[in-house]
N, C-alpha and C positions, 0 to 999 in steps of 0.2 A: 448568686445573691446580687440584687442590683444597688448599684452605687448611690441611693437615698434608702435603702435598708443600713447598707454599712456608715452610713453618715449617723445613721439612727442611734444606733451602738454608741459610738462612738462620742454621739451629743450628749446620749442621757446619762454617761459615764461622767461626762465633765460637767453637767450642772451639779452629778451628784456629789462632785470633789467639791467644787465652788462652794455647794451648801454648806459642808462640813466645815471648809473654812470659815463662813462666814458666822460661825459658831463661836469661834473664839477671839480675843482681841491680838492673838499673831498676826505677824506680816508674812508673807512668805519667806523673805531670810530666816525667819524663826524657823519655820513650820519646813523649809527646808533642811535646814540645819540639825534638828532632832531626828529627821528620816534619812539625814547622811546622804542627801543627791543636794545637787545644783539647786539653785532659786530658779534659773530658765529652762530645769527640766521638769519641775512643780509647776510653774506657769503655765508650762506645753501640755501636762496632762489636763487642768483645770480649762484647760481652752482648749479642749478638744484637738492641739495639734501633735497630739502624741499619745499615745497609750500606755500603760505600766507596765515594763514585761514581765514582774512579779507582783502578783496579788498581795504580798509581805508589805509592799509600801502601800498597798489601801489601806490595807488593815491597823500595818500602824499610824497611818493618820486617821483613820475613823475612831482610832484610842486616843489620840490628843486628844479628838477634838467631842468625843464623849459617845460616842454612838453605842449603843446598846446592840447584844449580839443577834437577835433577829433582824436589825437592822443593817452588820456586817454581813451574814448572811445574804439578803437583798444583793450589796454589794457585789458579792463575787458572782454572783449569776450575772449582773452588770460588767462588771470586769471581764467575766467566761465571752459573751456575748461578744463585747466589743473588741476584743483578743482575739477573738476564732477571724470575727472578720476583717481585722483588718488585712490591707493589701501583703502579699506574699515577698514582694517586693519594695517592701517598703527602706530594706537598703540599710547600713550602716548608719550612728548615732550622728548627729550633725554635731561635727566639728567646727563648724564657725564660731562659737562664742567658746572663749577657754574656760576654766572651771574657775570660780573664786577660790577655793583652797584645793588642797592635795584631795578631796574626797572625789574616788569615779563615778559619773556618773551611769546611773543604769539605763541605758538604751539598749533596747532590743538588738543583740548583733551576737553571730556564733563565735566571738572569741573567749579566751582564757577567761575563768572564772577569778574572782578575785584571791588574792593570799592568803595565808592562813589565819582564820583569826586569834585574836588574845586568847581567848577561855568559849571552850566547847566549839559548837557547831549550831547552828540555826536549827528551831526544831521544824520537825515536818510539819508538812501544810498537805491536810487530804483534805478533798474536795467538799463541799456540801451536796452538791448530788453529783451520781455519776459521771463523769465526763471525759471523755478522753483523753490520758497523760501527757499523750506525745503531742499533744495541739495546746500546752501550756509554754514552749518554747522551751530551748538547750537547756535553759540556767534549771529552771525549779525541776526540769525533768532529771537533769543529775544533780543534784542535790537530794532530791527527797529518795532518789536511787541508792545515793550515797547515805542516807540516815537510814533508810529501812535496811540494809544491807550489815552497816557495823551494826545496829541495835539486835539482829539478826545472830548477828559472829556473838557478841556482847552475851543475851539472852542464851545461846546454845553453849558458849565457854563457863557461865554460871551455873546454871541447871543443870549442864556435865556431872556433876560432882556433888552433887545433892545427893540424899541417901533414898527419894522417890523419884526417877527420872522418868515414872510417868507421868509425870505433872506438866511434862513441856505440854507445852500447846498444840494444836493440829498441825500447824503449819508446821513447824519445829519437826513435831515428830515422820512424818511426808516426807521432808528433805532428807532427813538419817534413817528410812526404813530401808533402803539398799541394804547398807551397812550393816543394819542393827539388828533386823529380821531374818532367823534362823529355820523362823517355822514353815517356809515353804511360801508363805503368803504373797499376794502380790506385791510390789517396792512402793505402790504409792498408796498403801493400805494404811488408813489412819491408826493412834495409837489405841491399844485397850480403853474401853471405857472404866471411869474409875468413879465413885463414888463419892468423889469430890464436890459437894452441893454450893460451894461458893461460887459466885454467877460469873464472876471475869474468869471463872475456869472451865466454864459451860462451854460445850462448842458453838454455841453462839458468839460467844467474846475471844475465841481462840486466836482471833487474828490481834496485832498491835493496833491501841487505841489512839487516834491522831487527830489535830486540829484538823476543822473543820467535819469531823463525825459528828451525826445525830443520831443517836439510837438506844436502848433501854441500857446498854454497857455503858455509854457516857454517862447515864441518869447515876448509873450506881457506884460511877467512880464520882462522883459529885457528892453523893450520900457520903462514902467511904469518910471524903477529906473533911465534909460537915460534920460528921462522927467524933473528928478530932480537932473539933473546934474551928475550924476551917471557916472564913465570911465567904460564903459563896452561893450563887443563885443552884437551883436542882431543875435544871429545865430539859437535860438529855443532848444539852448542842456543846459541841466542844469547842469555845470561842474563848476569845483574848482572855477572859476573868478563867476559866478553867483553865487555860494553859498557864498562866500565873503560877494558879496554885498548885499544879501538878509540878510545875518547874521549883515553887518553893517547899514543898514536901519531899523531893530528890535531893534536894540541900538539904533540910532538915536531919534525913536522912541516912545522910553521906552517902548519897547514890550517884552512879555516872549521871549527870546533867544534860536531859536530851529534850525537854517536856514529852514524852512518846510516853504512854503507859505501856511497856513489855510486861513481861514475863514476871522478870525482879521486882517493877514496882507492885504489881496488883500484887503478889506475897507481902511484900513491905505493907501494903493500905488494908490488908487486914492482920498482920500477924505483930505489926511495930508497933512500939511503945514510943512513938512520936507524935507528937502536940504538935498544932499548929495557933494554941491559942494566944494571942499577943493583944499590944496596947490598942486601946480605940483610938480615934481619931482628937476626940480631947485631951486621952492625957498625953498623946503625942505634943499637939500645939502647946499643952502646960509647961513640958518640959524644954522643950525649943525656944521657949521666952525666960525658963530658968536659966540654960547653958549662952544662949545669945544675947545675953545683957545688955552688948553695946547695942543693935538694933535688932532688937526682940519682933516689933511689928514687919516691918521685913523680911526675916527669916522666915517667920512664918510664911508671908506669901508665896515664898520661892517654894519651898515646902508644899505646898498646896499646888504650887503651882506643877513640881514634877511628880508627885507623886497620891495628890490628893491625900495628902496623909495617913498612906497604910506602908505600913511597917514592912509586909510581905511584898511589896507590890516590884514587879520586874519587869522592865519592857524591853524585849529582845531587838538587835540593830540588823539592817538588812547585810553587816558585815560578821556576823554570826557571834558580834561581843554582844553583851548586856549590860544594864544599868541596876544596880540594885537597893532598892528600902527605902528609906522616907527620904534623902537628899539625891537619890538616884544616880550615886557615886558610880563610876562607868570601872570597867575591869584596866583600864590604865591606873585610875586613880589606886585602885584598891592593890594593884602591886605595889606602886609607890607606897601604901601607909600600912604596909604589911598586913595586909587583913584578906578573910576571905570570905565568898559568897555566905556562909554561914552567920561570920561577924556582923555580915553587911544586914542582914535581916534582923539582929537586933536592934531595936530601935535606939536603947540607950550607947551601944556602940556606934549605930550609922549617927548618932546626932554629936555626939562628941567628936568622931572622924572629919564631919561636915563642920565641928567649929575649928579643929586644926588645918584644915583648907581657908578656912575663912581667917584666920589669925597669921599667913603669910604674910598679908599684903594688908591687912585688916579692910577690906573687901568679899564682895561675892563676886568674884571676877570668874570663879571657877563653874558659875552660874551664868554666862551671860545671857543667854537667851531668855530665860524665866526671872532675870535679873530684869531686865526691858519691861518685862508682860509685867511684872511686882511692881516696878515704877512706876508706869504707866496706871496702872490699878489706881497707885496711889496718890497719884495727882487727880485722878477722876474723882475717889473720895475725898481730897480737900485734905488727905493725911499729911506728916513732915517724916 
């Protein structure tokens, strides 16, 4: 590939970050800061002098910054592009500038992945069209290794022990036919077919359902969650707003928290007696100007500003913690106030949690980034 095709790549990737910035009134310290890298590693990608070597930090800044999921899409084909080609050699993370805080920056480089995180694991990221695993670089190749693998262990230790353990899935069944298969048949002979007319159990949908899938099984795990009240678009592409919901219906739940639709969930999205139906977005703000008295109009901003004011709303960290529900209380906060992923999705718990944060210091200091962007708002509107 000649060195003005990989330039090519690699420009159209950074006007397309640029753009997205320039979508919002962040500065890069913000828009750093909420994706957990450096402000001169955000820089480097939006000027074309660096590349992302995880598609997890487009994505979630294409979510700050409002991008709509055929539009994330777009992306990663941009991202896949400029990735493939950058130089092979392009060597270790540049150490010349130190990090402003303790968070690592993610440069492409084959070392240790980062420590464990607070709660769960990042969910998997499959591709939007085919494309070769091992040309995504170390990190997301074990990683996403690493989540189909337990979800795998997880899916075959539960279905174990069901009273129809025809119900695993193909995949499932393939691996334990050595084992399991008495009749002489070949070991990699799929299981009986079974009469089971639900579609995520079709062998079409046999395999696990994963960000970035586009296919009639995405379309009907989308039905599934709209079924149960779910705010969600039915388009078939499994983007940022699906994996939300799929990660807030696991909670609901009380399911292991992976966003991956296995096994367990698609039984759970048809067989559970779980709601996903919660407050709109007005009586959210109604209620954040009842509990926030001392500055009702602010709250709300910050509100809006992490989470658009949905109740369900989750945005996973490229360090595998989460933020959860209308004040977007992160899983530090949420061991500190003893609460959990469940609590956090109720809206009238996440906004009481968020006034006992706020009534420390009698500040939103536990806000600062969206604290900045609400200010700023608000001197643009001439508010006090």
């Amino acid at each position: 590939m000649s060195d003005v095709r990989v330039e090519d790549h690699v420009r159209a990737l950074a006007e397309s970050l640029r753009t997205l910035k320039e979508r919002t009134p962040h500065s890069y310290d913000t828009l750093a800061a909420r994706l957990n890298i450096s402000r001169s590693a955000l820089h480097r990608y939006c000027t074309g002098k660096a590349v992302p070597p995880d598609f997890r930090i487009v994505e979630l800044l294409a979510g700050l910054c409002g991008a709509g999921e055929r539009e994330v899409a777009g992306l990663r084909r941009t991202w896949t592009l400029a990735r493939e080609s950058e130089p092979a050699a392009a060597g270790p993370p540049d150490t010349a500038e130190p990090e402003p805080e303790s968070r690592p920056e993610r440069d492409p480089d084959p070392g240790p992945a980062p420590g464990p995180a607070p709660s769960g694991g990042p969910p998997g990221g499959g591709a939007v069209e085919p494309l070769p695993r091992w040309r995504r670089g170390p990190w997301i190749s074990a990683a996403l290794l690493a989540a189909v693998l337990v979800t795998a262990v997880v899916t075959w230790n539960v279905r174990g022990i069901v009273d129809s353990p025809e119900e695993l899935p193909a995949a499932a069944g393939a691996a334990g036919a050595g084992e399991a298969d008495d009749t002489g048949t070949e070991d990699d002979a799929p299981p009986a077919p079974t009469d089971d007319d639900r579609r995520l159990f079709s062998p079409e949908c046999a395999d696990l359902i994963t960000f970035g899938q586009h296919d009639d099984c995405v379309r009907e795990v989308q039905e599934l969650l709209a079924g149960r009240d779910a705010r969600i678009g039915i388009d078939g592409q499994f983007g940022p707003e699906t994996l939300r919901r799929v990660t807030a219906f696991q909670v609901l739940a009380g399911m292991d928290i992976d966003g991956i639709v296995g096994d367990g969930t698609k039984e759970a999205l048809y067989s559970s007696d779980v709601t996903m139906a919660t407050w709109t977005p007005e009586q959210v703000e109604a209620r954040i100007r009842e509990v926030f008295t001392e500055e009702p109009g602010l709250a709300v901003r910050i509100a809006k500003c992490q989470s658009l004011l949905d109740p369900l709303h989750i945005l996973p960290n490229t360090d595998g913690s989460r933020n959860w529900g209308v004040f977007q209380i992160s899983d530090h906060r949420l061991r500190d106030l003893r609460g959990t992923p469940a609590q956090a999705l109720d809206p009238e718990w996440n906004i009481q949690a968020a006034h006992r944060l706020y009534a420390q210091n009698n500040d939103f200091g536990n806000w600062p980034h969206c604290l900045a962007a609400a200010e700023d708002s608000a001197e643009d509107a001439g508010e006090n």
